[in-house]
N, C-alpha and C positions, 0 to 999 in steps of 0.2 A: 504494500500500500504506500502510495507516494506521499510524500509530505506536502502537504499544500500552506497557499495564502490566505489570512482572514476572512478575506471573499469566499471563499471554498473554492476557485479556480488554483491554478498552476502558480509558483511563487514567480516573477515576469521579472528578468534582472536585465538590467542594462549596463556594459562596462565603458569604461573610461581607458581608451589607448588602446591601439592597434598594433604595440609592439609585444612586451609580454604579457600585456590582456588576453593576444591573441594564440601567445606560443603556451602558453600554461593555462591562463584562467578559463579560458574558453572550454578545453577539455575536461577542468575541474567541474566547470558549471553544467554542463552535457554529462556530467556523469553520476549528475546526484540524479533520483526520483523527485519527482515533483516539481523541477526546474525549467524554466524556459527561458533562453536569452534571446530578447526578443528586440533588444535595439545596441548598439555599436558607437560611441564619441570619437572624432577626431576635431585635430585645428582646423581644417579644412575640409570644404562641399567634398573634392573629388577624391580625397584620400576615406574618406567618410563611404560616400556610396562602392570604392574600388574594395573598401575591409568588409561593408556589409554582403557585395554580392558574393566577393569571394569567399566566403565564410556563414553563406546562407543564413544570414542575420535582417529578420524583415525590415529594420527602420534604420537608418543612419541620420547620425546628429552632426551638427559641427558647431551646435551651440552649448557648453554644457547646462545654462541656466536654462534651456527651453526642456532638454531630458528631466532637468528636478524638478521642473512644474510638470509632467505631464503626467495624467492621472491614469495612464495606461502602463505604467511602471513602479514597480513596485520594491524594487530594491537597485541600491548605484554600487559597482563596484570600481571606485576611484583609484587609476593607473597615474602613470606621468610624475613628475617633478613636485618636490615636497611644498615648492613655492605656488606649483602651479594647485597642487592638493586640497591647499589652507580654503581657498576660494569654493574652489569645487563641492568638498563637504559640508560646509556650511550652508550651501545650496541645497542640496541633496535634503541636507537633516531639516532646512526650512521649508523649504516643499514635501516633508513629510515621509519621505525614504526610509527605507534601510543603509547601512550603508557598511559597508566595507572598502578601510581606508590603506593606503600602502605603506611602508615602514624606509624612511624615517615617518615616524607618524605627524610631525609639523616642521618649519623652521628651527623652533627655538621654543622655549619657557611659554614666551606670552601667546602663541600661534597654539599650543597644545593646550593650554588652559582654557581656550576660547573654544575651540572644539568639545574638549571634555565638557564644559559649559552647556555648549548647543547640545549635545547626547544627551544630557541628565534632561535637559529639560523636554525634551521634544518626546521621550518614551519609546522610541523607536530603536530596535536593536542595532548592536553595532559591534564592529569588529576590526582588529588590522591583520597584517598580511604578515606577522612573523609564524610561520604557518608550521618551523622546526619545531612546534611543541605537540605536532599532532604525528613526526614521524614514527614508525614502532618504535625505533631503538629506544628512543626518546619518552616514548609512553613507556616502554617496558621500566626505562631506569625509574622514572617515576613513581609506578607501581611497588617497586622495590624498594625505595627508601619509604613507603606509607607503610610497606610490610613490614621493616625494622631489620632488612638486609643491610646495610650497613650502622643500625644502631643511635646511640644520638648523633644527627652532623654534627660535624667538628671543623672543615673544610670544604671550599667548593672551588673551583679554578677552570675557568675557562682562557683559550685561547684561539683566534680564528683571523692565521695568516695567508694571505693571497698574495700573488704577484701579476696584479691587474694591469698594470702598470710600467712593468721594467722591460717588454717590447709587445707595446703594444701592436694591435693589426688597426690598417688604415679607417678599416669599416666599424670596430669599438664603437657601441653606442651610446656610451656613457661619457661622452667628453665631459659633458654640462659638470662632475664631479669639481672640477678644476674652480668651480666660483663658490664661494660661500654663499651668496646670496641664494644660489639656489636650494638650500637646506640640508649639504652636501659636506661629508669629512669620513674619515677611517670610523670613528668614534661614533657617528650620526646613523653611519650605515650598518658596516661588520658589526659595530659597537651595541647597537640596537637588537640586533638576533641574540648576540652575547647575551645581554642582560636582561632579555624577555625570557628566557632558558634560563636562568640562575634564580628568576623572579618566581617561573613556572616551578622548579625544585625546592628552592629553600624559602619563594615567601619573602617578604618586602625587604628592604635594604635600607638599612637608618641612615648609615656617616658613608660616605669614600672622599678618598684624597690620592689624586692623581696626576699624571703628566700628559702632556699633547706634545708632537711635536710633527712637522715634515724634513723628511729627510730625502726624498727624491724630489728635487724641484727644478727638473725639467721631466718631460713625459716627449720621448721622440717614436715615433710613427712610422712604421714600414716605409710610408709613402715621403717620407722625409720631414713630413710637419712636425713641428716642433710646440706645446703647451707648456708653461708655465704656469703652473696651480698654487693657488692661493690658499690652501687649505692644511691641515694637518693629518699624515697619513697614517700615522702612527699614535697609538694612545696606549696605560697602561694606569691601571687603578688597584689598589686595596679599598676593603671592601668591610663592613661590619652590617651584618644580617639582624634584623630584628630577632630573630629567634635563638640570639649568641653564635652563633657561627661565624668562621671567617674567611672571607672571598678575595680571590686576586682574578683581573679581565686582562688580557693581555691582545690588540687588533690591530693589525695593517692590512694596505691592500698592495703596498710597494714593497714585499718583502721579495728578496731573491733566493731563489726556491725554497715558497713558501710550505709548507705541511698541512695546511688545511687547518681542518674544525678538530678541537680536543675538549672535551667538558670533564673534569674528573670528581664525583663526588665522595670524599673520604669523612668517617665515620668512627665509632667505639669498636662498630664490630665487624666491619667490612669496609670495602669501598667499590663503587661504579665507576667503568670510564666508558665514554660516549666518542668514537671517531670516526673521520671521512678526510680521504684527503685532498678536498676541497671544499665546495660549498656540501654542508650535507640532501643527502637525499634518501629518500626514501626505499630504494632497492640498495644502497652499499656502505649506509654506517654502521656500524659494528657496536654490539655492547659487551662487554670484557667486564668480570665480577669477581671480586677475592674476597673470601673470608678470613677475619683473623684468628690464627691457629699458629702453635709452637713453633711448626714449622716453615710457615708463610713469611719470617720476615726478614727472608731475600727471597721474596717470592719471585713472579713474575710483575713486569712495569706494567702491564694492564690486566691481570687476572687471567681469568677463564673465558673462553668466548660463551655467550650467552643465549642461546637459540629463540630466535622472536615466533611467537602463538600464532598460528595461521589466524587466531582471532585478529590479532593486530595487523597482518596485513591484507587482508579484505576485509570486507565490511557490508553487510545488508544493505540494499540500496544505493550502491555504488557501483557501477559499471563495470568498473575493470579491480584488479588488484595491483596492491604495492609494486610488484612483479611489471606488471602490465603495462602502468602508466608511463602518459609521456613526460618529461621532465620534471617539473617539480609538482606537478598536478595530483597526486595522490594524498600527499597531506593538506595539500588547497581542499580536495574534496572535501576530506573529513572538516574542514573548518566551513565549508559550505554548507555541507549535512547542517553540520549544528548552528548555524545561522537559519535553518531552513527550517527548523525546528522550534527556535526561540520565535521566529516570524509566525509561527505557525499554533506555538502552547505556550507563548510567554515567557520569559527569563531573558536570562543574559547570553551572550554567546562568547566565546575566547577563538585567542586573546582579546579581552574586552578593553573598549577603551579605554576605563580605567586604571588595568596594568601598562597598556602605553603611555597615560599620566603619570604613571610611578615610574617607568624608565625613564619619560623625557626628566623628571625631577634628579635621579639619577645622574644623567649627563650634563645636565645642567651644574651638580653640586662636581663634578669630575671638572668640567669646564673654569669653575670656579677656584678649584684647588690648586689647578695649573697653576694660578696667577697668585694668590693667597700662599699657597704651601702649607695648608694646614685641614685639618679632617675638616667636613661641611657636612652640613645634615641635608639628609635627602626628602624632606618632607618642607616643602615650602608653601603651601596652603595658607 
């Protein structure tokens, strides 16, 4: 049985961006029950009708305020640049949407508290796009620290190094990274999945005190162009959890052979490690799990591997499985299902934007410490 809309029809989503709207969301959204994408946003008329026909999408926009006023859509899911975002969801949520918003989740401080703002008031469910909280490996470790596989936290440590950067290819679509204005840094972006994953495991984050820096400032181009970025590509934080634990984030995207994603969570009585060696994904991160025993302590650096429940990688009501999926669209599903759901029986859906309020507070108090050099609290409300 499909999940449907208040109306009792199909949940009617319209997305925002023809780039990876279309290489990921689109097969996420095609692959829930009860779903229909039924209209397509660009900047432009002809880019607008070239994504909707080729992607059998009945309506193309190329305004995004005419899609939030129209009352034949029922949920936005907002693609594109965090500057151009800010604009877009407060449309959406003021025309009465759903919305699912993309990560970084705002500019800055004041851009995120205005959204969270519009959310709370408008009653309408909502979501962002750090979607690594719905992968198995990711559920599985989860699971496991609720279980008391590794006992009380004691530790959490993430790190999530790329090298985006150090040659790049001409056609790279992310130049826009290089301006701050556009709501763009190591810290805003890698930094953001980091700290939505450590928020998802151990639960809010009181203090950090950390550092920014760019250390690649030039970015040169197959095709010989040459960028100069304004931004910081490298960031690294300690960390104090509410719950007494203690965290370090360690994120570039200019690292020279970078290692990908590590999440390690250690414990009284165990420990989890969560890797990929890149972006994670849903078919190849690995969970690795050690208990502590007499003789575990020269164990091994990541434990045991840890075999994911075929529960965790399909799912009723989803098209394909983990296995199946294209790109990053498998744990999009699942964060669609559960939007599709709250649309449908009420509550909240995750990552909600409320935990995206709590990171951006987070990088903000990181941001802060850079220039301070001293612990900041991450609650600024």
């Amino acid at each position: 049985m499909g999940v449907t809309a208040p109306g009792g029809d199909k949940l009617r989503v319209g997305i925002i961006s023809a780039n990876w709207g279309i290489t990921a969301h689109l097969p996420a959204w095609r692959a829930v029950e009860g779903v229909e994408v039924v209209a397509i946003c660009t900047a432009h008329e002809e880019t607008a009708r070239a994504a909707a026909q080729a992607n059998n999408i009945a309506r193309p926009f190329w305004d995004f305020e005419a899609m939030a006023a129209d009352p034949e859509i029922d949920l936005i899911d907002c693609g594109t640049r965090p500057d151009l975002r800010e604009q877009m969801v407060a449309a959406a949520l003021e025309g009465g949407k759903h919305v699912y918003n993309g990560v970084p989740f705002a500019t800055g401080l004041n851009g995120a508290r205005k959204l969270r703002d519009l959310a709370r008031s408008s009653g309408r469910v909502t979501a962002v796009d750090a979607f690594s909280q719905w992968l198995p490996a990711h559920q599985l470790m989860k699971e496991r620290i609720e279980d008391g596989y590794i006992g009380t936290p004691h530790t959490l440590s993430a790190t999530f190094d790329l090298s985006l950067f150090n040659r790049p290819a001409a056609i790279f679509p992310w130049k826009w990274f290089a301006d701050p204005r556009h709501g763009a840094s190591a810290l805003r972006n890698l930094g953001s999945h980091a700290l939505h994953m450590m928020v998802f495991l151990y639960g809010p984050i009181a203090e950090a005190i950390g550092d920014t820096r760019m250390f690649l400032d030039e970015w040169h181009f197959d095709d010989g162009q040459i960028i100069r970025p304004d931004v910081a590509d490298t960031a690294a934080a300690l960390l104090r959890f509410q719950n007494g634990a203690m965290g370090q984030v360690r994120v570039g995207w200019s690292v020279e052979g970078g290692e990908g994603w590590r999440i390690a969570a250690h414990g009284k009585r165990g420990s989890l490690v969560a890797e990929h060696n890149h972006f994670p994904t849903a078919l190849d991160t690995r969970l690795y799990g050690e208990r502590s025993t007499v003789e575990s302590w020269m164990g091994h650096r990541r434990g045991e591997p840890l075999a994911i429940p075929e529960r965790l990688r399909s799912r009723p009501g989803i098209a394909f499985t983990a296995e199946e999926a294209p790109s990053q669209s498998y744990p999009m599903a699942l964060a669609f299902q559960d939007m599709s759901r709250a649309a449908a029986a009420g509550g909240l859906a995750a990552p909600s934007f409320e935990q995206a309020w709590h990171v951006e507070q987070v990088i903000e108090a990181i941001r802060r410490s850079t220039v301070s050099q001293r612990w900041e609290p991450c609650n600024m409300d």
